[in-house]
Each structure stands twice: as structure tokens, then as C-alpha cells.
C-alpha positions as CSV (number, residue, x, y, z in Angstrom):
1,X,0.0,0.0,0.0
2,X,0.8,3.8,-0.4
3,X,2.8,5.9,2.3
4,X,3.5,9.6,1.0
5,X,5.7,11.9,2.7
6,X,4.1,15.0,2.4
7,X,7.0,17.9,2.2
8,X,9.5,19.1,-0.2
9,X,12.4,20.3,2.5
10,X,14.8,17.7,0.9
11,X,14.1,19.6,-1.9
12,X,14.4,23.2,-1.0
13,X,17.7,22.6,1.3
14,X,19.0,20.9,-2.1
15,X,18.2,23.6,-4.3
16,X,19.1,26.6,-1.9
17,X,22.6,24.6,-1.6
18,X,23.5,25.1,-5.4
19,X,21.0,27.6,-7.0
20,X,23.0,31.0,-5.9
21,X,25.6,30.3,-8.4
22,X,23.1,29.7,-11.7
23,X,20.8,32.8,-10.5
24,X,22.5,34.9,-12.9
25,X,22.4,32.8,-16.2
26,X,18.7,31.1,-15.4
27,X,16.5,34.5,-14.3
28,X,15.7,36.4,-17.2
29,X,15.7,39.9,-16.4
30,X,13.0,42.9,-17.5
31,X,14.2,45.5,-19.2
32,X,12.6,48.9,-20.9
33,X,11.6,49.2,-24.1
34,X,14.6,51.2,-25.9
35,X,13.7,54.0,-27.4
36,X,12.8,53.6,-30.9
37,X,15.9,54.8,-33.5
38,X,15.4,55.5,-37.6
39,X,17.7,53.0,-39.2
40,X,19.0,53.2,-42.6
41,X,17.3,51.1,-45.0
42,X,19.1,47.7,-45.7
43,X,20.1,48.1,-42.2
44,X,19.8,44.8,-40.5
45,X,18.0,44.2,-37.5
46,X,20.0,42.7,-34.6
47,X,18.5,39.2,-32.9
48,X,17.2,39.1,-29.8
49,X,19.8,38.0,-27.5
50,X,20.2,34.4,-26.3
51,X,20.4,32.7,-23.5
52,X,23.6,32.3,-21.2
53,X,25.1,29.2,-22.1
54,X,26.1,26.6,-19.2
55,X,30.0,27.1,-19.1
56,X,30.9,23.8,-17.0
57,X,29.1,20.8,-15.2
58,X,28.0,22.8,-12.2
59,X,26.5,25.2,-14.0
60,X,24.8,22.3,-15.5
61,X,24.2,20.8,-11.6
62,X,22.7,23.8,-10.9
63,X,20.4,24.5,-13.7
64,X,19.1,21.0,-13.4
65,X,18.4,21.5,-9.9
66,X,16.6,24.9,-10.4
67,X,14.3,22.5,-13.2
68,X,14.1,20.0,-10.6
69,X,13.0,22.1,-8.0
70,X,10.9,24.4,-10.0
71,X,8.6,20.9,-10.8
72,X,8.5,19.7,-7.5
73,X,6.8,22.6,-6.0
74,X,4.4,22.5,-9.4
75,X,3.7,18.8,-8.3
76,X,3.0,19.7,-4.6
77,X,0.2,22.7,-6.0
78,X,2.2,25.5,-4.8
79,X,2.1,28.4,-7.6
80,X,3.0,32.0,-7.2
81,X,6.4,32.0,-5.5
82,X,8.1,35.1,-5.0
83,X,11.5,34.0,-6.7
84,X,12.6,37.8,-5.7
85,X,12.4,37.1,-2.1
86,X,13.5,33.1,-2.8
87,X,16.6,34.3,-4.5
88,X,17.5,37.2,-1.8
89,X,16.5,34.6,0.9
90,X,19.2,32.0,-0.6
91,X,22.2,34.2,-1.1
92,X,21.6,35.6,2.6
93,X,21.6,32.7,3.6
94,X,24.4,31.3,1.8
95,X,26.4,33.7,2.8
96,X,25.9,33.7,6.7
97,X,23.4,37.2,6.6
98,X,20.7,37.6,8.5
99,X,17.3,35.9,6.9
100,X,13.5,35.8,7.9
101,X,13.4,32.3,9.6
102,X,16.1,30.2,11.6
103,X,16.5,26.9,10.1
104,X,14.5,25.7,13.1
105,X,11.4,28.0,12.1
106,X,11.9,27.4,8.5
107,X,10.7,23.7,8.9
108,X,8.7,24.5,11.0
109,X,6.5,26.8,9.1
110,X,6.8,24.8,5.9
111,X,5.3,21.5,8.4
112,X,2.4,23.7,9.1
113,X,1.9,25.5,6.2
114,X,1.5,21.9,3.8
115,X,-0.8,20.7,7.3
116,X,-2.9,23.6,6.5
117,X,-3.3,23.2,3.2
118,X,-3.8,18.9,3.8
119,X,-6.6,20.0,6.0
120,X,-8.6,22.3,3.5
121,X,-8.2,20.2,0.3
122,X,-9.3,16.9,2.8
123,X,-12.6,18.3,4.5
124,X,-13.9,18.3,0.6
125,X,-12.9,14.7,0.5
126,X,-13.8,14.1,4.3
127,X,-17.7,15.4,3.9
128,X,-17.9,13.7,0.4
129,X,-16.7,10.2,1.9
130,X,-18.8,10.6,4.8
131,X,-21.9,11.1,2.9
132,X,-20.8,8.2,0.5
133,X,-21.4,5.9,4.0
134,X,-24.2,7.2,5.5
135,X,-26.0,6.5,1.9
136,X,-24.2,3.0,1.1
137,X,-25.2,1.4,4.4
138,X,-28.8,1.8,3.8
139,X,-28.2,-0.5,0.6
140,X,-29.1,-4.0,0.7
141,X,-26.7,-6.6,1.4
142,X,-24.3,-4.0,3.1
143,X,-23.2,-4.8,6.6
144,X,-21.9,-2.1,8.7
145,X,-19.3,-3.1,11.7
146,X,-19.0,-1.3,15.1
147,X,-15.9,-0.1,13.7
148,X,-18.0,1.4,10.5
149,X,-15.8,-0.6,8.1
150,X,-18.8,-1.7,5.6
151,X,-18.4,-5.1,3.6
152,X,-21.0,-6.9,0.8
153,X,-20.8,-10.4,0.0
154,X,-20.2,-11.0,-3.1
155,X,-19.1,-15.0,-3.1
156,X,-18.5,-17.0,0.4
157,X,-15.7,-19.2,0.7
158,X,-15.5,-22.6,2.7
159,X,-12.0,-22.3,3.9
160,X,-10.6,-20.9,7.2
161,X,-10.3,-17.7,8.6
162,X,-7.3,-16.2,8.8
163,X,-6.3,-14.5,12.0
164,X,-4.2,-11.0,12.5
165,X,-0.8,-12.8,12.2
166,X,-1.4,-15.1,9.3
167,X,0.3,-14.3,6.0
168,X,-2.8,-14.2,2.9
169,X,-2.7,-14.0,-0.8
170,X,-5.2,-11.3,-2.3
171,X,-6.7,-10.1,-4.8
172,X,-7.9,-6.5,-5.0
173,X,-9.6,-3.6,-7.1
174,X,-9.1,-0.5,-5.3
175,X,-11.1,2.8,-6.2
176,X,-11.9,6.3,-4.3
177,X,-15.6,6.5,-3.7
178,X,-16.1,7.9,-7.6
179,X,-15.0,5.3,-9.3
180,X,-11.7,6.4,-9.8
181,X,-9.2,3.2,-9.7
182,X,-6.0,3.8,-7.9
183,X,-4.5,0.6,-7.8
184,X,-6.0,-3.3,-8.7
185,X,-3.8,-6.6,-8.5
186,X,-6.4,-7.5,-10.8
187,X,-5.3,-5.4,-13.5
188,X,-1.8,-6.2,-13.0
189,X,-2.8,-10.0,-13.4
190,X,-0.7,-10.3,-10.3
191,X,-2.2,-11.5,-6.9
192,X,-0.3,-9.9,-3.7
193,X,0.9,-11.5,-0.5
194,X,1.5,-9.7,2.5
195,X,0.5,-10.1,6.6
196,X,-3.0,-9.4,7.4
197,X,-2.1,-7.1,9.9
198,X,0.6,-5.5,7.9
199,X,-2.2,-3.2,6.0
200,X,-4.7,-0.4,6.7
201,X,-7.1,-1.3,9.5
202,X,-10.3,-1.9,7.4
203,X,-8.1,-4.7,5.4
204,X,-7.1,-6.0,8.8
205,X,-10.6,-6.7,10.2
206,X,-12.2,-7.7,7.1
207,X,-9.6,-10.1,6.3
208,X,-10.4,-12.0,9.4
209,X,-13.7,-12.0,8.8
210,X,-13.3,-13.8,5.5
211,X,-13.4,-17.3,4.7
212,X,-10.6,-18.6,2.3
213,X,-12.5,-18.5,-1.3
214,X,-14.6,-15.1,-0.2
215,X,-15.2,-11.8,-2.0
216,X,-16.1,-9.4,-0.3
217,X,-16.7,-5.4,-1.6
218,X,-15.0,-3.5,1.2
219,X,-16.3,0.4,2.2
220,X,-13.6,1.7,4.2
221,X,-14.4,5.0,6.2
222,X,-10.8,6.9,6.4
223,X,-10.4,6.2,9.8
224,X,-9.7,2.8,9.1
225,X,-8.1,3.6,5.5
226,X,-4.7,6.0,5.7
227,X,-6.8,8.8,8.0
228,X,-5.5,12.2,7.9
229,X,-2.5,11.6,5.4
230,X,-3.0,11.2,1.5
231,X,-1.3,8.0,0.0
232,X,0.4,8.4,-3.3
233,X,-1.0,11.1,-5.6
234,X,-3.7,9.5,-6.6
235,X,-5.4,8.9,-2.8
236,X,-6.5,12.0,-1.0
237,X,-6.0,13.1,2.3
238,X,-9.6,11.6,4.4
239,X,-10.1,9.8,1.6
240,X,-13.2,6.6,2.3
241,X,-12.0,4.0,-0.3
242,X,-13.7,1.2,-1.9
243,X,-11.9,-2.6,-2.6
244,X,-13.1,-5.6,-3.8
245,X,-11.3,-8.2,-2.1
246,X,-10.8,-12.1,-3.1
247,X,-9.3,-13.6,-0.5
248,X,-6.7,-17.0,-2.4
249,X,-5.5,-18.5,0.5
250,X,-3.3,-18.4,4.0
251,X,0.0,-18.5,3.3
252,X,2.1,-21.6,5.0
């Protein structure tokens, strides 16, 4: 299953460690309009000037970092930098002057600032999976546990239960609560071993519920999925998910 980390501090320590030295060639600078000035005719026109060329392979290193970095805050949603105060902020620092933050209360305000941002982007996902549950446990067939992991029966086995140490073989379609699928062994053609109570908590208690041979459609509140954390970029923060699980065997 999915673990993300959710920051980009390797990557800003990275790029603030090398960038001071390609500011110059990769920040294209504004200038005024010159005045306009009556040429001679014939007189050619002068091309616009091109870009500084890398001279040597840190110039190179440090270009590729600034790409690097550039796309991982893109990836993370984060748009409308101020590459002025970024820039000042890195040769400061760099240089042992005085800059906003501490180290200390740099991380520290990045931590909170992407917990903020986890929180508003997940109470969408939180209310929507919520109302997903209150409406599928009216359904027929659907069972809802104390826990309020919901399961439906789609085939019952006639082999054992497994218990929370056993080691299973599974497999899985995995979708949010729209449809969209996020990973499937099925798919892969590839079934997946792995210790029943080595996955999220709604896996764990179904799985010992299930007779060897059973499939079973899972609703997993996000309590019991990956809670207040998104998992890879394709699973939301408070995300309820959906699995159906065919559960192969116990694995000796």
C-alpha cells in the first residue's frame, strides 16, 4: 500500500545549496523598451539576445536543480512564489546574513503550512466520503461493523479464517468513492501476499472475517483507510475507499 511523505524540505535545502551560483544565467531579467531609432534602410536588424550558455558541469548541476525544483513545488500545487524574495533569501543565507526564519522556524512553518493546506483540500474529501457511507449502508446486502468498516458479499468461501498474524494472498480492485481506480492486482494480473495485519485497519478486520474462497466489496471509512494523510497522488487526504477483495489462500 501507499505511504507519502508529504513535504518538499529535501528539496528546498538541495536547491538553496546550489542555485545561488546559476541565478545569474537562469533568471531572465526585465528591461525597458529602448527608445525607438530610424535605421537606414538595408540596415539589418540585430536578434534578440540568447540565453547564457552553461560554461561547466555545475552550472549544469545547478540548472538541473533549479528544473528539478521548480517541478516539485508545481507537483505539490504551490504556484506564485516570490522568486525575488526566494533568490535574496538563498544568497543571505548562503552567505551567513541575516534571513526571515532560523532553520528551526523554517521547517517549522513549511510543516504547518502543507498541514494547512492537507486540512482544507481533505474536509472536501472528508464530507464527500462521509456522505458516501451514511447513503451506502442503507443499501441491501451492506453490513456495517462497530468499527463502521462496511463489507458486501459477493461470493463466500468454505475455507478458514485467517487470524491478524497469518500471511494471505489477495486479490484487489481499489477505487476512491467515484470510481476512480488507484490501484488493482487484478489489473496487474498479479495477486499480492503480505500479513494481514501488515495493511490499513479496514483490510485487517475484514480479512479476518473472511473465509478462504470469499469476496467481499470493502467500504472503508478513512479512519480505518490512511486517515488524515493522502497516500500516493492518486489517494487523497480523508479519503473513504472502496476494494473488492478475493481472499486466495493463508499462506504456509
Amino acid at each position: 500500500m501507499y505511504k507519502l511523505e508529504k513535504t518538499i524540505l529535501a528539496a528546498f535545502v538541495l536547491a538553496v545549496l546550489v542555485t545561488t551560483g546559476s541565478t545569474a544565467q537562469t533568471i531572465k531579467k526585465t528591461t525597458k523598451p529602448a527608445a525607438a531609432v530610424k535605421k537606414a534602410p538595408g540596415t539589418p536588424v540585430k536578434a534578440a539576445a540568447t540565453p547564457a550558455v552553461l560554461k561547466n558541469q555545475m552550472d549544469s548541476l545547478s540548472a538541473a536543480i533549479g528544473v528539478s525544483f521548480s517541478n516539485s513545488l508545481s507537483s505539490q500545487g504551490i504556484e506564485n512564489i516570490n522568486t525575488e524574495v526566494l533568490t535574496k533569501t538563498i544568497n543571505a543565507s548562503l552567505k551567513g546574513g541575516k534571513t526571515a526564519f532560523t532553520p528551526e522556524d523554517a521547517n517549522k512553518f513549511i510543516g504547518e503550512y502543507f498541514q494547512k493546506i492537507t486540512e482544507e483540500k481533505g474536509a472536501v474529501f472528508k464530507v464527500e466520503g462521509e456522505k458516501f457511507l451514511a447513503e451506502n449502508k442503507t443499501k441491501e446486502g451492506v453490513t456495517t461493523t462497530e468499527s463502521g468498516l462496511q463489507y458486501q458479499i459477493i461470493k463466500t468461501g468454505d475455507g478458514p479464517k485467517p487470524t491478524a498474524t497469518d500471511k494471505v494472498k489477495t486479490h484487489y480492485h481499489g477505487t476512491l468513492t467515484n470510481g476512480t481506480v488507484f490501484d488493482s492486482s487484478v489489473d496487474r494480473g498479479e495477486p499480492v501476499e503480505f500479513p494481514v495485519n501488515g495493511v490499513i485497519k479496514g483490510w485487517t478486520e475484514a480479512l479476518q472475517l473472511m473465509p478462504v474462497g470469499s469476496k467481499w466489496k470493502l467500504f472503508i471509512p478513512y479512519q480505518l483507510a490512511y486517515g488524515e494523510r493522502a497516500a500516493g497522488p492518486q489517494i487523497p487526504a480523508f479519503s473513504a475507499l472502496v476494494f473488492e477483495v478475493e481472499l486466495l489462500e493463508i499462506v504456509k
